[in-house]
C-alpha positions as CSV (number, residue, x, y, z in Angstrom):
1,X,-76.6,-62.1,-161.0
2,X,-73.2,-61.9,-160.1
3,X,-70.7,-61.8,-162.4
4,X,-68.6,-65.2,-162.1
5,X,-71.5,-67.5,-163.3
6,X,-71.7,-65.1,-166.4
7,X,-68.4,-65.3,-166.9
8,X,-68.3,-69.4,-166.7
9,X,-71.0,-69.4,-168.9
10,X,-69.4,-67.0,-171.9
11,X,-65.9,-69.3,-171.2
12,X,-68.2,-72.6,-171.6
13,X,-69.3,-70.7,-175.4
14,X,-66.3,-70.0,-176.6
15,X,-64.5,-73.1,-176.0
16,X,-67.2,-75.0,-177.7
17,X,-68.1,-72.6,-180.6
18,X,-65.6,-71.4,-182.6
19,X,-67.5,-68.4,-184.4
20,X,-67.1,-65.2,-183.2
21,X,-70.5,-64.1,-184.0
22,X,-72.4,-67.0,-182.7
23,X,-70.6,-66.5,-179.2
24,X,-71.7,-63.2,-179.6
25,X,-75.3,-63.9,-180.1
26,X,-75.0,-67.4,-177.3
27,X,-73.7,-64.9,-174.7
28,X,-75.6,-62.3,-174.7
29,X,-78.8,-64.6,-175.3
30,X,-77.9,-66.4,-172.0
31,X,-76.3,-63.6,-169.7
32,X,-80.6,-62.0,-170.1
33,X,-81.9,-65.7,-169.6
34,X,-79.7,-66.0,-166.5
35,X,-81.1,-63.0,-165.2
36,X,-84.5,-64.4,-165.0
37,X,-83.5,-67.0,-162.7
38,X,-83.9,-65.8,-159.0
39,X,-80.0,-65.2,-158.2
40,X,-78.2,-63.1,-155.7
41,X,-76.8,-59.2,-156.6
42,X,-74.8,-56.9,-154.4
43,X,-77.7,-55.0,-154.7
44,X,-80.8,-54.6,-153.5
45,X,-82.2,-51.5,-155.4
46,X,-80.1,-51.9,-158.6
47,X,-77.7,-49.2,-159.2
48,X,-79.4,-45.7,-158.3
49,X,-78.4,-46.5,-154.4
50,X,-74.6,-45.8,-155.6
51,X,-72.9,-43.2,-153.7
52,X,-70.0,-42.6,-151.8
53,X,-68.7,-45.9,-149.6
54,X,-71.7,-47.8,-150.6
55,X,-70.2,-47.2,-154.6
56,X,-66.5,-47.9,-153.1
57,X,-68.1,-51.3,-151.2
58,X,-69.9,-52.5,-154.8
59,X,-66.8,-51.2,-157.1
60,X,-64.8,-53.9,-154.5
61,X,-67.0,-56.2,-154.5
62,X,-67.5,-56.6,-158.5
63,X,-63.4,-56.7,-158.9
64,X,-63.4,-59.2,-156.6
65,X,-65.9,-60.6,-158.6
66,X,-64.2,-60.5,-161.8
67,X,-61.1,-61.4,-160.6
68,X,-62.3,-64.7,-159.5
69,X,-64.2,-65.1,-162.7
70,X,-60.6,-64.5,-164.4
71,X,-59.0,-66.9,-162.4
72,X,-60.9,-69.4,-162.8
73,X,-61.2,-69.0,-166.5
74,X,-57.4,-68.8,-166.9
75,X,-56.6,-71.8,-164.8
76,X,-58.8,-73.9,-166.6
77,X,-57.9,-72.4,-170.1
78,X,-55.0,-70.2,-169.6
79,X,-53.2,-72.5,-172.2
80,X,-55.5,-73.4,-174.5
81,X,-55.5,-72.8,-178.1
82,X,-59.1,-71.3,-177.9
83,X,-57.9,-68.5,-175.7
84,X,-59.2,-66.3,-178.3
85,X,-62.6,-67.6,-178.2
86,X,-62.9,-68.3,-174.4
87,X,-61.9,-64.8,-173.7
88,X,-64.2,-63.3,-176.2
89,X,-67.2,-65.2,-174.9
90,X,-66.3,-64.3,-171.4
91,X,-66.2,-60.8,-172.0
92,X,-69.4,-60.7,-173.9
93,X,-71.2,-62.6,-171.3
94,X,-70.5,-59.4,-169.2
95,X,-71.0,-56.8,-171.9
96,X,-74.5,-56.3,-170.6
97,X,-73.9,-55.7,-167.2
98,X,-70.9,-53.4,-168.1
99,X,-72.9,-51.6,-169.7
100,X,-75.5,-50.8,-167.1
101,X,-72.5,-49.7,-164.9
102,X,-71.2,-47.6,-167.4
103,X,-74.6,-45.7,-167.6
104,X,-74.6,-44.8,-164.0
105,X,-70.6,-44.0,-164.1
106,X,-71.8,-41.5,-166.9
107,X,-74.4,-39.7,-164.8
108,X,-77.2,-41.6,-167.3
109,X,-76.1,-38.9,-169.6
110,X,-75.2,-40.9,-172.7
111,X,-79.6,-41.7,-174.3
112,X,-79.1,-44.9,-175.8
113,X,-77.5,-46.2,-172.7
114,X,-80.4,-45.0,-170.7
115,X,-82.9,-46.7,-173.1
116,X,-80.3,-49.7,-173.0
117,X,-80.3,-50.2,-169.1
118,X,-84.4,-50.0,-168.6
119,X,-84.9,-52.7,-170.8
120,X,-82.0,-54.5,-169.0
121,X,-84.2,-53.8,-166.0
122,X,-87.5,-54.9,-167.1
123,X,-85.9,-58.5,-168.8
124,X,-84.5,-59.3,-165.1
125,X,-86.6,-61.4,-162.9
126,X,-89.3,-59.4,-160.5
127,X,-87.8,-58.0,-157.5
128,X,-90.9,-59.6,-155.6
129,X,-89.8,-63.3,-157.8
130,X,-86.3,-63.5,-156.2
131,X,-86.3,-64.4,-152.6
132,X,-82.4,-64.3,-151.2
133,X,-82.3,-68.1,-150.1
134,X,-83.4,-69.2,-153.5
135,X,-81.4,-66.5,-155.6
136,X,-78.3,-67.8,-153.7
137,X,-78.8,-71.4,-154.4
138,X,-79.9,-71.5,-157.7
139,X,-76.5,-68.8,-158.8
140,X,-74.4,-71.5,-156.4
141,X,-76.0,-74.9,-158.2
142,X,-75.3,-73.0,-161.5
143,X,-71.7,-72.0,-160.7
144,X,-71.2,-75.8,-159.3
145,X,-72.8,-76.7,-162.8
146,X,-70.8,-75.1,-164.9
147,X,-67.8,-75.3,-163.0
148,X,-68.5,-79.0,-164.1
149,X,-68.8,-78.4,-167.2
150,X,-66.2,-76.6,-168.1
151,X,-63.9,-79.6,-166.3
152,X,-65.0,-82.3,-168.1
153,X,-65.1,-80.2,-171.9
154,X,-63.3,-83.1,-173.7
């Protein structure tokens, strides 16, 4: 999955829990559950196809990414008192996927990042369970969805 639903979804945590931990836990539970819904990735054969212009194309991309994420996120809550809690859930709802990048960065030197990214892998839905058209319309209902959500938090 991309990373702006994540994001929306760790924002939506923290601004209704206030517990650092429990965001923690929320985040993290729901960035792996999102990733068993069919959704829509830059790419097709996960990271090992990284190299050269492809890597520049997908390092773009995922800024691009983020940075709409971000603005989003501070437009609707660059003000509010919870800033603490919104940010903290956003960035947690993106830890796992950061994580996987940072294993590939690293040449899949560092063990327990290895370990780390093929059980990432294997909790992800089927490669042969996420046809494009449906991947891309269930991440666009849920970005719609939470989008809404987040709006109408009071």
């Amino acid at each position: 999955m991309i990373l702006t639903p994540h994001m929306l979804a760790g924002a939506a945590i923290g601004a209704k829990i206030h517990n650092l931990w429990a965001i923690f836990i929320l985040a993290t539970a729901l960035h792996f559950l999102f990733d068993r819904l069919p959704h829509w990735e830059y790419l097709n054969n996960g990271l090992e196809e990284l190299r050269g212009k492809k890597f520049i194309i997908f390092l773009s991309k995922s800024l691009i990414d983020l940075a709409v994420g971000g603005i989003i996120i501070w437009w609707l809550f660059g003000s509010s008192p919870l800033w603490l809690y919104i940010f903290f859930g956003t960035f947690v709802s993106i830890l796992p996927d950061g994580l996987v990048f940072l294993n590939r960065v690293s040449g899949q030197r560092i063990k327990i990042l290895r370990q780390y990214c093929l059980s990432h892998k294997k909790l992800h839905i089927p490669k042969n369970k996420n046809p494009r058209v449906w991947g891309v319309a269930i991440e666009s209902a849920l970005v719609i969805l939470l989008f809404y959500f987040l709006l109408n938090l009071n």
